[in-house]
C-alpha positions in Angstrom: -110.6 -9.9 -185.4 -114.1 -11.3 -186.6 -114.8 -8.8 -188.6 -111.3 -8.6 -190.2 -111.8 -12.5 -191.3 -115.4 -12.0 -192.3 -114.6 -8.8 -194.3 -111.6 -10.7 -196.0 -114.0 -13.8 -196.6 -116.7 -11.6 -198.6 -113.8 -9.9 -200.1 -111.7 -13.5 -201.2 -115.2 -14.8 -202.4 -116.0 -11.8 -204.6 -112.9 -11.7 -206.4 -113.3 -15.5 -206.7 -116.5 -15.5 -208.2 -115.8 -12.4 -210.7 -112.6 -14.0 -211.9 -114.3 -17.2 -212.3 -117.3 -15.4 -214.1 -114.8 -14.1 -216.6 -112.4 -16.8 -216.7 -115.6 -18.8 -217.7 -117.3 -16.4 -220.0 -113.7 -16.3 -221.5 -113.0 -20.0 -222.4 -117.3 -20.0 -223.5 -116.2 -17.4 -226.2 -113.0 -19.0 -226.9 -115.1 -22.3 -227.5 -118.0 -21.0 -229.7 -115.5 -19.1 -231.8 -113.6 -22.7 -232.7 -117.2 -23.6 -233.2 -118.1 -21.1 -235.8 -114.8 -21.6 -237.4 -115.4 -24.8 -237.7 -118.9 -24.6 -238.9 -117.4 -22.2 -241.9 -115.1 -24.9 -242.7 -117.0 -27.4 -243.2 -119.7 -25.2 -244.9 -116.9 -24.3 -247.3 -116.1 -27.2 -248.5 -119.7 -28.1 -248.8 -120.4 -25.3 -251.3 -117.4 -25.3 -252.9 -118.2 -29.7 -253.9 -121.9 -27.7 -254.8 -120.2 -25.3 -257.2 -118.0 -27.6 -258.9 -121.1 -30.5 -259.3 -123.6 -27.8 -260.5 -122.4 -24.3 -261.2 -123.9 -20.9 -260.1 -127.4 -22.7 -260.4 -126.3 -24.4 -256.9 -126.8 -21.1 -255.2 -130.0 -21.1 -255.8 -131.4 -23.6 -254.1 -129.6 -22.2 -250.6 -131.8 -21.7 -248.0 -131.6 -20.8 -244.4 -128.0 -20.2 -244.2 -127.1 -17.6 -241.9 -123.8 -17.2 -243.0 -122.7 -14.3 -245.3 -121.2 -16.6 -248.4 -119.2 -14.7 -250.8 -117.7 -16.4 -254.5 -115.1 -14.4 -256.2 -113.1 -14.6 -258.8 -109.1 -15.0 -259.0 -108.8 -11.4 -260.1 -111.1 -10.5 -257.0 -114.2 -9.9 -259.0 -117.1 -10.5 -256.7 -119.0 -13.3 -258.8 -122.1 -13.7 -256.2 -122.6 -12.9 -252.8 -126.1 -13.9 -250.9 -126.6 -10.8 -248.4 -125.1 -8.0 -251.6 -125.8 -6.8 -254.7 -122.4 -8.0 -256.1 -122.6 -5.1 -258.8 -122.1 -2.5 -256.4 -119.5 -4.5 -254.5 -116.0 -3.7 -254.4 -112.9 -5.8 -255.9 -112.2 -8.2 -252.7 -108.1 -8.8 -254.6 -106.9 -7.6 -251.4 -108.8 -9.3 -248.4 -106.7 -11.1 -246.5 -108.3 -14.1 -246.3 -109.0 -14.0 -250.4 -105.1 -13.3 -250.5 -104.0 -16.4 -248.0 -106.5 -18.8 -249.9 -105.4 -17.7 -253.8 -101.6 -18.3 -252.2 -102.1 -21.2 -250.0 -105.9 -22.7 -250.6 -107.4 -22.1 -247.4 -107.6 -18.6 -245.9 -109.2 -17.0 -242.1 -109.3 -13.6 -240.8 -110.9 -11.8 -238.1 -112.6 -7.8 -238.7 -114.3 -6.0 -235.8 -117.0 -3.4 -236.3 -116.6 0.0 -235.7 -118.3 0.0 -232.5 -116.5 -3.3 -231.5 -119.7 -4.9 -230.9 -119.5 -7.5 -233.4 -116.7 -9.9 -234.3 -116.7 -11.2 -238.2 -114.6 -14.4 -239.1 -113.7 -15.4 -242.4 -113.2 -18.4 -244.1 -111.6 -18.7 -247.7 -111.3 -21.6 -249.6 -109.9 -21.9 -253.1 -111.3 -23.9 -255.8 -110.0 -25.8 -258.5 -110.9 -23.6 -261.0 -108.8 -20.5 -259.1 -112.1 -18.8 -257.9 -112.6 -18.3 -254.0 -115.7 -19.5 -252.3 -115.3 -17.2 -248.8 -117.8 -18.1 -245.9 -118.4 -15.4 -242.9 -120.5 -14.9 -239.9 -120.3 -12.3 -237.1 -120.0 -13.0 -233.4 -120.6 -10.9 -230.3 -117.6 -9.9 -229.1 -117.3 -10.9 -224.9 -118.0 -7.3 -223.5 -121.4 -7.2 -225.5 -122.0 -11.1 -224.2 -121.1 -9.8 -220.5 -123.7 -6.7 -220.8 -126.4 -8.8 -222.4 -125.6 -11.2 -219.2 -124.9 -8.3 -216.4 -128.9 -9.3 -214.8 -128.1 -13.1 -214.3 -124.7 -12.4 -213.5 -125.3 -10.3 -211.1 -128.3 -11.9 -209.5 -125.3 -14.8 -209.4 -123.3 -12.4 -207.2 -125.4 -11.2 -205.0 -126.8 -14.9 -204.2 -122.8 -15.8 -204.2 -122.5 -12.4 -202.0 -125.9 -13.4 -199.6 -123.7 -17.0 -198.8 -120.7 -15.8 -198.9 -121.9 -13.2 -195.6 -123.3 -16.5 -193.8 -120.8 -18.6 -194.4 -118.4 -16.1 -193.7 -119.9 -15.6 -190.7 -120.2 -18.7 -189.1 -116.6 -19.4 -190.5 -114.7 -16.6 -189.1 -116.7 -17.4 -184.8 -115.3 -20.4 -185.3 -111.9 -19.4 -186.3 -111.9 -16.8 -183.4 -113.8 -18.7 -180.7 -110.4 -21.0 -180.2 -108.9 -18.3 -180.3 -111.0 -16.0 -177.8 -111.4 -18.6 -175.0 -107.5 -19.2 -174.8 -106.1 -18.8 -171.1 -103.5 -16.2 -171.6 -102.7 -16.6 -168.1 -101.3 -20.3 -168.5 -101.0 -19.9 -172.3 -99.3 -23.5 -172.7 -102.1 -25.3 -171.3 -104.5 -24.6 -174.3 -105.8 -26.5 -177.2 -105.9 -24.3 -180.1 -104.4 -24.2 -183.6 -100.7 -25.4 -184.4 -100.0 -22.5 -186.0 -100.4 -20.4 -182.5 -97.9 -22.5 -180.1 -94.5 -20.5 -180.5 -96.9 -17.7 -180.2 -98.5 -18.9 -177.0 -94.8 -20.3 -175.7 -93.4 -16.7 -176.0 -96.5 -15.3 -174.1 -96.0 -18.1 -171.2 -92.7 -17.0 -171.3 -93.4 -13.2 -171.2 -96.2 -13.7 -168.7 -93.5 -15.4 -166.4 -91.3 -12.9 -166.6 -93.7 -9.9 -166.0 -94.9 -11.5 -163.0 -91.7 -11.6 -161.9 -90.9 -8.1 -162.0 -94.5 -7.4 -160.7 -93.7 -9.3 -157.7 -90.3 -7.6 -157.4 -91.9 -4.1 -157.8 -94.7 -5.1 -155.1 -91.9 -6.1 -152.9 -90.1 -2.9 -153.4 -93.2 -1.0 -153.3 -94.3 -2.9 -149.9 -90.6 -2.0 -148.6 -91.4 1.4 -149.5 -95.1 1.6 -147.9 -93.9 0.2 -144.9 -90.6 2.7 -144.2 -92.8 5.8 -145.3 -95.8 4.9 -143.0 -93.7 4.2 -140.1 -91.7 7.7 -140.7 -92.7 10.5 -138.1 -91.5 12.4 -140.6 -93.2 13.6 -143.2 -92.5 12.6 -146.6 -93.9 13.6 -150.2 -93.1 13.3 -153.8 -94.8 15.8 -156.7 -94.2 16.0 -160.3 -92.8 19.5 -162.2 -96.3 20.7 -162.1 -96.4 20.6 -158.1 -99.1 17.6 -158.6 -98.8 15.2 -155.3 -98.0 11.5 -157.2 -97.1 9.9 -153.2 -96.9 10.7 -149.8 -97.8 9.2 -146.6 -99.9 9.4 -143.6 -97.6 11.8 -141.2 -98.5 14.9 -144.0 -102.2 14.5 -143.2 -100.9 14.5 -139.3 -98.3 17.5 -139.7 -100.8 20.0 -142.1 -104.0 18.6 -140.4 -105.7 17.5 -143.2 -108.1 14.7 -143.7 -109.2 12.5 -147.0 -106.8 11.8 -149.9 -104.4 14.9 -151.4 -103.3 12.6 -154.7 -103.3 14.3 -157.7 -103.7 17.7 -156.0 -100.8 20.6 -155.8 -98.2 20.5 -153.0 -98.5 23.7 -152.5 -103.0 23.4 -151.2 -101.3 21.3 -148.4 -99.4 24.7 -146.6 -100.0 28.4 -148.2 -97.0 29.5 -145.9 -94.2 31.8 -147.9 -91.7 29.2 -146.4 -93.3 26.1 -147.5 -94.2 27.9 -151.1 -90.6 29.4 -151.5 -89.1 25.5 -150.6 -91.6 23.6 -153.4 -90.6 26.7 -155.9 -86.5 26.5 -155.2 -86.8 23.0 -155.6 -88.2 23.3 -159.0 -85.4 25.8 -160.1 -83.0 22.8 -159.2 -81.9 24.1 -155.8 -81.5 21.7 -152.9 -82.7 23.8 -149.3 -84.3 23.6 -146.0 -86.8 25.8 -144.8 -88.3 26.2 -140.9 -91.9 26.0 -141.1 -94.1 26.9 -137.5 -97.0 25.0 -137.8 -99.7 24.4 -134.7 -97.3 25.4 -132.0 -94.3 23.4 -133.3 -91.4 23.6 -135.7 -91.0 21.7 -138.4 -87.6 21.3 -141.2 -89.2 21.4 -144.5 -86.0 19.8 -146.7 -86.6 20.3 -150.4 -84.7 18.3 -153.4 -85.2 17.9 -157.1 -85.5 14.9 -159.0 -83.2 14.7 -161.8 -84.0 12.2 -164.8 -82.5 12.7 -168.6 -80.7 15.9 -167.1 -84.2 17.6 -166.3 -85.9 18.3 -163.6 -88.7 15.6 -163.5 -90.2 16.0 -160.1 -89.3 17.3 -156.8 -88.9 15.0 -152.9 -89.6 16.7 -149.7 -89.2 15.4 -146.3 -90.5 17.2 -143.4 -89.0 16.4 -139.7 -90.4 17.9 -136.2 -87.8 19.7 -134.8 -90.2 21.1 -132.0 -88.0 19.8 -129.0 -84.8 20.7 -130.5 -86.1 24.5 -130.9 -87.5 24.1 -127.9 -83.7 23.2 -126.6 -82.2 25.5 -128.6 -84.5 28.3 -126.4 -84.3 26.4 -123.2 -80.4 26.9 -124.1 -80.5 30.4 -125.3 -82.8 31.4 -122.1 -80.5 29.5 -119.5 -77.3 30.7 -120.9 -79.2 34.4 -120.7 -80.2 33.6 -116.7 -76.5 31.7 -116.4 -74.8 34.9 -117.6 -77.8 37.4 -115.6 -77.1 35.3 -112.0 -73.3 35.2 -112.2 -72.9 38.7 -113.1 -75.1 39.7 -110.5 -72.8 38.5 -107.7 -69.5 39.0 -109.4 -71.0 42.4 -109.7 -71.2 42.9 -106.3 -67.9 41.3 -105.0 -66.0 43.6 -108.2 -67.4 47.0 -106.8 -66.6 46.0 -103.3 -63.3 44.7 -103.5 -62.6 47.5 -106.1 -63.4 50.2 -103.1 -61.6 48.1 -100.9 -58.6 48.5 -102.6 -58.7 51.9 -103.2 -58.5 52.8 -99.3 -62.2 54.1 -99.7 -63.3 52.0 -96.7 -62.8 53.1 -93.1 -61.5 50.5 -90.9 -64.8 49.9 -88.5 -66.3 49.5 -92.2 -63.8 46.8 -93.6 -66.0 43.5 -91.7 -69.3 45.0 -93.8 -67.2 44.8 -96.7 -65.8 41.4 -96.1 -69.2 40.1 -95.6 -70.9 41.7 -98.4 -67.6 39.5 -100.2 -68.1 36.4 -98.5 -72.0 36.4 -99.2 -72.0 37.1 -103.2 -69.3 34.5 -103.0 -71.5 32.1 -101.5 -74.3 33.1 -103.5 -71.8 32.3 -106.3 -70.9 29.1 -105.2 -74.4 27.8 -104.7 -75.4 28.9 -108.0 -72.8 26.7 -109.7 -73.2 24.0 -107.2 -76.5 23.5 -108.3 -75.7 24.0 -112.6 -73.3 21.4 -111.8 -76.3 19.4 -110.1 -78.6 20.1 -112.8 -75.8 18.7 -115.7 -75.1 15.8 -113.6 -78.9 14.9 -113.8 -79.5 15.8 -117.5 -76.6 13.5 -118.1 -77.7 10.6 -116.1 -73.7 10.9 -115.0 -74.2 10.4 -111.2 -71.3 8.1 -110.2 -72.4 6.7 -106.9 -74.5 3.9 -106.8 -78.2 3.6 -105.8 -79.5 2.2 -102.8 -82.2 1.5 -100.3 -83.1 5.1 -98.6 -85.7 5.7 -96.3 -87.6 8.7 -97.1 -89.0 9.6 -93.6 -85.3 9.6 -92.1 -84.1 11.7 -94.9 -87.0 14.3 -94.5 -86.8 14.6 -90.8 -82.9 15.5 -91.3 -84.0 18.4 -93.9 -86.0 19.0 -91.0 -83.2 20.0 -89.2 -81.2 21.8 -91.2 -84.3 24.3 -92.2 -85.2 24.8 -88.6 -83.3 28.0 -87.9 -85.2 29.4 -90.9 -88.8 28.6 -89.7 -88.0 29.7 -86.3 -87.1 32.8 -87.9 -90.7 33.2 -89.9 -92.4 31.1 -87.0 -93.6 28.7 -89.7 -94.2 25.1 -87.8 -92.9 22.4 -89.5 -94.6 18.7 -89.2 -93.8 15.5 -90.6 -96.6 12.7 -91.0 -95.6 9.0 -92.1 -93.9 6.6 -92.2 -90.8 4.7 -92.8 -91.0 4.0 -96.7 -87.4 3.0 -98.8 -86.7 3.7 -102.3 -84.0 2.7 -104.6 -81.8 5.6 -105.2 -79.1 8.0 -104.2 -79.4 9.4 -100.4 -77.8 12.6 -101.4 -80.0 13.5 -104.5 -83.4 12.5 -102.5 -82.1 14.9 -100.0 -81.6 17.8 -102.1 -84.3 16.9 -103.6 -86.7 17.4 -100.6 -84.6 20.3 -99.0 -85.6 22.0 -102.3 -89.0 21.6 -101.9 -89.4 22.4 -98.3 -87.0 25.5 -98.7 -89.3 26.5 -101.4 -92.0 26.2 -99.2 -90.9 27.9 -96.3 -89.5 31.3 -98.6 -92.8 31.6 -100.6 -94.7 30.8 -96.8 -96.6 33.7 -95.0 -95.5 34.3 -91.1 -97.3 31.9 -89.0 -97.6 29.9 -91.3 -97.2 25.8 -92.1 -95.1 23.6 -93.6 -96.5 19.6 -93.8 -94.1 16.6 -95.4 -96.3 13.8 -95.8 -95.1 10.2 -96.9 -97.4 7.5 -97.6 -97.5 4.4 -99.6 -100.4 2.4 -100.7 -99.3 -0.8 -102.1 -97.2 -0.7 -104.9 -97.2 3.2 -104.7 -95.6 5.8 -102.2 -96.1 9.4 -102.3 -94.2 12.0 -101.1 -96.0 15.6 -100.9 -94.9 18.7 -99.6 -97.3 21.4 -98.7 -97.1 24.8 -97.4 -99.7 27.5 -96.6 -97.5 30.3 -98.5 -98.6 33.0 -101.0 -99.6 29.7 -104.0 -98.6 29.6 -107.8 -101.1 31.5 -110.1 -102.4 28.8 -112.9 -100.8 30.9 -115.4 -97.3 29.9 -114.4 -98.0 26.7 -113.2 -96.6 24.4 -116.2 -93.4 26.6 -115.8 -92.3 26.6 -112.6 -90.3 23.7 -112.9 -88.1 25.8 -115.6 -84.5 26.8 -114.7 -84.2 30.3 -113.1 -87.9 30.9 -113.4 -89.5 33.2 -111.3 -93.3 33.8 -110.6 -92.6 37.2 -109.2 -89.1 38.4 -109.6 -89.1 41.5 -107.5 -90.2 39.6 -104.5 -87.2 37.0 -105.6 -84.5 39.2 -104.4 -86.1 39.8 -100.5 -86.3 35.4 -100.3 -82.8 34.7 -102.1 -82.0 31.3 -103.9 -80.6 30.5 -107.3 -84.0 29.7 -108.8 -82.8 26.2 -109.5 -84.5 24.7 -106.4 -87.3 23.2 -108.2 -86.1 22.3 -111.9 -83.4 20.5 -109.4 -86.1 18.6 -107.5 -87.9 17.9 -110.9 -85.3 16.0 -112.4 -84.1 14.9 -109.3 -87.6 12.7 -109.4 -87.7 11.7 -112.9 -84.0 10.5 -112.4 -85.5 8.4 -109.8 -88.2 6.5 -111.8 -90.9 9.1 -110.5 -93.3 11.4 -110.8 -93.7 15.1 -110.0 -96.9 17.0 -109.9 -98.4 20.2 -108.5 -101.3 21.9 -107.0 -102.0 25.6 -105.8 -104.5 28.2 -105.3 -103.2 32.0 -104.8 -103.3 32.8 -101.0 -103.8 29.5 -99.8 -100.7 27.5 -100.0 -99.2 24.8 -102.8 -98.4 20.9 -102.8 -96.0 19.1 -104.8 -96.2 15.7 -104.8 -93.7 13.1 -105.9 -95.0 9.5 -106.8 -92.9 6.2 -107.0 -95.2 3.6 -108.7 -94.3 -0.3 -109.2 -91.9 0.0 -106.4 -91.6 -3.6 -106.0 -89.7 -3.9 -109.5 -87.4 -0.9 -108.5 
């Protein structure tokens, strides 16, 4: 803006002075012309009283006159003429200033030279005798004066030009430096020129209203921040050109990926055909979901276009873990495979046995075999929905009694008692070590729950060998282990044990019997009850699983 003013100064003061300049050399040429005119007039009439007092002989004593004086005679006849031989002069009948004077006594005109140099005025002035006494000089015309004064006149300028640039200068920082230190921030509380108040007003009012929607958008953008950082799930949003414009911190967790991704492509965060092909269908305007396996879990990838002026401006993508519900869906799937494997196996059985039954194939002395081969796969039957039906009960958390105090040594010394046929029958001893501990819960679920275990224990035991229940409790904590001396758990199957109809060694599962329930029932048996359930085991030497109640006092 300085330089605007000061170049607008130099330029106002240079038109100034040049139409001053000629404005002045204008009315200067203007005057000396009267002048001149003048000076013919009056040295007309002086010439004209000489000629009339004392003839041609007055003539002759004219010296110094610069003007051009001319007498002639009413028929135009030069009769004497002071710069001219008058015999070789032409008739002047028909000059126009001879003309005006012969018709109305005085006469002027104005002739340029042929190079419009020079100006010549005439003056004519009749005499009483009908001659014409005609006075002239020349004059510079204004161009010639303006060349002949082009070196002072422009010395003029560029001294006018010189102080023009410093005034100019100083003129236009002090215009601008009101200007320049005004507080657009709080625009009304500024003293500057009168001219710039509605100016500054409709800034205030402008700057109040931006702030405004600045604030709002914060707000909304703060909203925003704070729902997409607290997602688990994965959000992003990338332009047409798969450039990343937002996304927040759960990406970096899902893809593993550390340092900013702004500005990059969506598709350097996954190079999966999944991933690619849900970015590229949601470019071509297709809404989809695609399942991405990522690290050891499953992840929804759900792809959308953004839509603004009818095209596709941009695309949002929101990825969720779905690693438990796949994990369901398998568990599902796997159960329902085992459900369907274990009920077949004894409806099998009683089917091809009753079948042979009925068609008279069995001898009498046989039919008791037969009936107990039934009465066993019915049982076996039984048992295996007795404990599904457990097993729902306790996913559901749909037990209908209600908990109470139980004593945990009294409940394992009566599983004692019911397993002591079968450790008879493997001479496995059986010890109990403890003592009399309560927890909050259901009597009949802590006793399935430990008759599980120490079946377990006894079927996977070797002959001779031991079976310990231990129950201890060390202030707010009680522990309740079960150990046996039995074949153990390799570490490979360890962490699945506790799986539904899992099996370390299924061909040996057929010579000990069970449902293979026993000890998914006792695990969530425990965790129903506010505890813990862990294991330990070393092939050939036995196992211990251990259930732990901690905080018991807030039970």
């Amino acid at each position: 803006m300085t330089k605007k003013i000061f170049r607008n100064i130099i330029l106002v003061a240079f038109l100034t002075l040049i139409s001053c300049t000629a404005l002045f050399l204008g009315v200067l040429y203007d005057y000396f012309g009267k002048q001149l005119k003048n000076e013919l007039e009056n040295q007309a009439v002086y010439i004209a009283q000489g000629l009339t007092n004392e003839g041609i002989s007055y003539f002759d004593d004219l010296d110094g006159i610069d003007s051009r004086i001319t007498w002639i005679n009413s028929d135009g006849t030069v009769l004497y003429d002071n710069k001219a031989d008058v015999s070789a002069m032409e008739n002047h009948a028909d000059r126009e200033e001879v003309m005006e004077a012969l018709e109305n006594g005085t006469g002027t005109s104005l002739r340029y030279s042929s190079t419009l140099s020079e100006k010549t005025i005439y003056y004519a002035k009749r005499m009483d005798d009908g001659t014409v006494i005609r006075i002239s000089n020349t004059q510079y015309t204004i161009w010639v004066l303006m060349l002949n004064m082009l070196q002072p006149i422009a010395i003029i300028v560029i001294i006018v030009i010189i102080l023009s640039a410093v005034f100019a200068s100083r003129i236009s920082k002090r215009l601008v430096k009101p200007i320049n230190e005004i507080d657009l921030e709080n625009p009304e509380n500024n003293e500057t020129y009168e001219e710039l108040s509605p100016l500054l007003s409709k800034i205030n009012r402008q700057n109040k209203e931006i702030f405004e929607r600045i604030s709002e958008a914060n707000r909304k953008q703060h909203e925003f921040s704070m729902i997409t950082e607290n997602m688990q799930e994965g959000f992003i949003i990338a332009d047409n050109k798969t450039g990343i414009l937002s996304y927040n911190t759960s990406v970096l967790k899902i893809f593993n990926i550390d340092g900013d991704v702004s500005n990059k492509s969506i598709l350097t965060l996954n190079r999966s055909e999944r991933f690619r092909e849900a970015v590229e269908l949601a470019l071509k305007g297709q809404n989809n979901n695609q399942l991405l396996a990522l690290n050891n879990r499953y992840y929804q990838v759900i792809a959308n276009p953004v839509y603004y002026e009818g095209n596709i401006s941009g695309i949002i993508i929101i990825i969720l873990d779905i690693t438990e519900k796949e994990q369901r869906d398998a568990l599902r799937r796997e159960f329902t495979s085992n459900v369907s494997h274990e009920l077949k196996t004894p409806l099998t059985g009683i089917f091809g046995t009753s079948e042979i039954m009925m068609d008279g194939m069995v001898k009498a002395d046989d039919i008791p075999q037969f009936a107990k081969n039934i009465h066993d796969e019915a049982g076996r039957l039984i048992n295996l929905i007795n404990d599904i039906i457990k097993l729902s009960e306790l996913d559901e958390n749909s037990m209908i009694h209600e908990k109470e105090p139980v004593d945990l040594y009294e409940v394992s010394k009566n599983v004692m008692m019911y397993l002591k046929a079968e450790t008879e029958q493997k001479n496995i001893s059986f010890e109990l070590y403890g003592e009399h501990v309560e927890v909050i819960g259901i009597s009949r679920i802590l006793e399935e729950m430990i008759y599980n275990l120490c079946d377990n224990a006894i079927k996977y035991n070797k002959e001779n060998g031991k079976v310990t229940v231990s129950i201890i409790q060390d202030g707010e904590s009680i522990k309740l282990s079960v150990s046996d001396t039995g074949i153990g758990i390799p570490s490979a199957h360890k962490d699945r044990v506790f799986e539904r109809f899992y099996r370390v060694d299924k061909s040996h599962s057929k010579e000990v019997g069970g449902t293979g329930l026993g000890l998914s029932i006792a695990k969530h048996a425990a965790i129903y009850h506010g505890a813990s359930i862990a294991l330990e085991s070393m092939v050939d030497v036995g196992t211990t699983i251990t259930i732990c109640w901690d905080n018991v006092t807030n039970q």
